[in-house]
C-alpha positions, 0 to 999 in steps of 0.5 A: 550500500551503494548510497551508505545507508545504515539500518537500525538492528531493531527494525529486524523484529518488525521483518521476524513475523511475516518471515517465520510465517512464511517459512512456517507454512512452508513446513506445515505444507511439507506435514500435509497441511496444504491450505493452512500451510500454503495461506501462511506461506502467501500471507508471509510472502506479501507482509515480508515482500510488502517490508522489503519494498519499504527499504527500497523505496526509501533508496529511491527517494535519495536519487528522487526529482523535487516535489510535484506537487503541483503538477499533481495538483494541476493535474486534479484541476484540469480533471474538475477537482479541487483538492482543497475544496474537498478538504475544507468540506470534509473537514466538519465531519470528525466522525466520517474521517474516523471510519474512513480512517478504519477503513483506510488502516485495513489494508493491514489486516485484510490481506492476511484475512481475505488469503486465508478465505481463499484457501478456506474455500478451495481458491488457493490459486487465486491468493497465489494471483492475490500475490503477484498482483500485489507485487506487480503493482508494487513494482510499478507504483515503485518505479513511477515513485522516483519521478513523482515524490509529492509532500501530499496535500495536507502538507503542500496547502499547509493544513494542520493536524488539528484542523483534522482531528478525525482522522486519528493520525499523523502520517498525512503529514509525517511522509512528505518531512522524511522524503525531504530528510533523506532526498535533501539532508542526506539522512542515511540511518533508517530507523523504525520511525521511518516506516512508512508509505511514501508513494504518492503517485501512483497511490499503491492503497487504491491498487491494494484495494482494487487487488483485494476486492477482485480477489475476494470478490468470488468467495461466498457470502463475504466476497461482496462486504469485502469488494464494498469495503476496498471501495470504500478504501480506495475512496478514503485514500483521497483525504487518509491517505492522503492522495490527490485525485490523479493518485487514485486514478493512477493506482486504479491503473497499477492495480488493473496491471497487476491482476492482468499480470498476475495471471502470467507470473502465477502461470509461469510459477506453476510451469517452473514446479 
């Protein structure tokens, strides 16, 4: 209100599911139906907490700094990487882009599955440190964001959708034009359009991954796909995502916070009940 935005009514629906999920493991816990119930209840807590963190950081990028592009980019130099360079070496590769772009996306899904295993195979606490590292690390990617709003690689070394089109999406390039409509045009209506991720630095994809793989890590037999898939998202954020290299090592960081801070936040929950 503050900043005068305005919210298209429709973007609600998209808020209803992960709402109803929540408020519905709530009751189906209170029916005795603790694990099923209480994996609906987390599951509805991150995707609903996950959507409310959109709104927010597009109110951070109307008082965001300009592009640091390339400060970021000089950034991945002093560290011996080279951004394009890796672009125009991948960029053959159709079918490569398209798994990473499978796996990048399954960051949808997943949070969802690997809660759902935790409480399958007694570890309901650990979805409960799943959650609050997820948040933590939300809210620190969040408050770097502001500092740091990048247009991404693919838009600040001026490649085109259809030098790539193994990745099967818009969205490298479709964050650094809304950043610029809201930050400098002044654009105050949000609409489903604008839903999408618009950190860079830290990358909150490679502190998920990291988040996801260390929880499910422990779970038997399926632990270990899931860690190898994460890493492999946390490396497929680098051209999907896209991010530049010190992105990742930064989300590296928020994601290790998060988890060291999950254990006070879920500590502190249970000495409240």
């Amino acid at each position: 209100m503050l900043l005068r935005f305005t919210i298209d009514p429709d973007i609600f629906l998209y808020a209803l599911w992960p709402a109803w999920l929540w408020l519905g493991g709530i009751l189906v816990k209170r029916v005795g139906h603790t694990s099923i119930g209480g994996a609906a209840e987390v599951a509805g807590l991150v995707y609903a907490g996950a959507f409310a963190f959109i709104f927010g950081i597009l109110c951070l990028t109307a008082i965001a700094t300009s592009d640091q592009d390339a400060a970021l980019h000089r950034a991945d130099l002093a560290l011996g990487f080279d951004w394009r360079a890796f672009a125009d070496w991948i960029r053959p590769y159709n079918l490569t882009q398209s798994i990473l772009t499978a796996v990048y996306r399954s960051l949808v899904w997943q949070s969802a599955a690997i809660i759902a295993l935790l409480f399958a195979a007694g570890r309901g606490q650990r979805a409960w440190r799943l959650a609050a590292a997820w948040f933590a690390s939300l809210l620190l990617c969040s408050a770097f964001y502001p500092f740091f709003p990048a247009q991404g690689p693919m838009v600040y070394f001026h490649f085109q959708e259809a030098q790539f089109p193994g990745l099967l999406s818009d969205s490298p390039w479709r964050f650094g034009p809304i950043i610029h409509a809201v930050r400098d045009q002044g654009l105050r209506h949000i609409e489903p359009v604008l839903l999408t991720g618009l950190i860079t630095f830290p990358s909150f994809h490679v502190a998920a991954a990291l988040i996801l793989g260390w929880a499910a890590g422990p779970v038997r037999y399926v632990g270990p796909v899931f860690v190898v898939l994460n890493a492999l998202m946390g490396v497929s954020a680098i051209i999907c995502g896209p991010h530049y290299l010190v992105d990742i090592i930064a989300g590296i960081g928020a994601g290790l916070a998060g988890i060291v801070l999950s254990k006070y936040i879920v500590a502190f929950r249970i000495k409240a009940e």
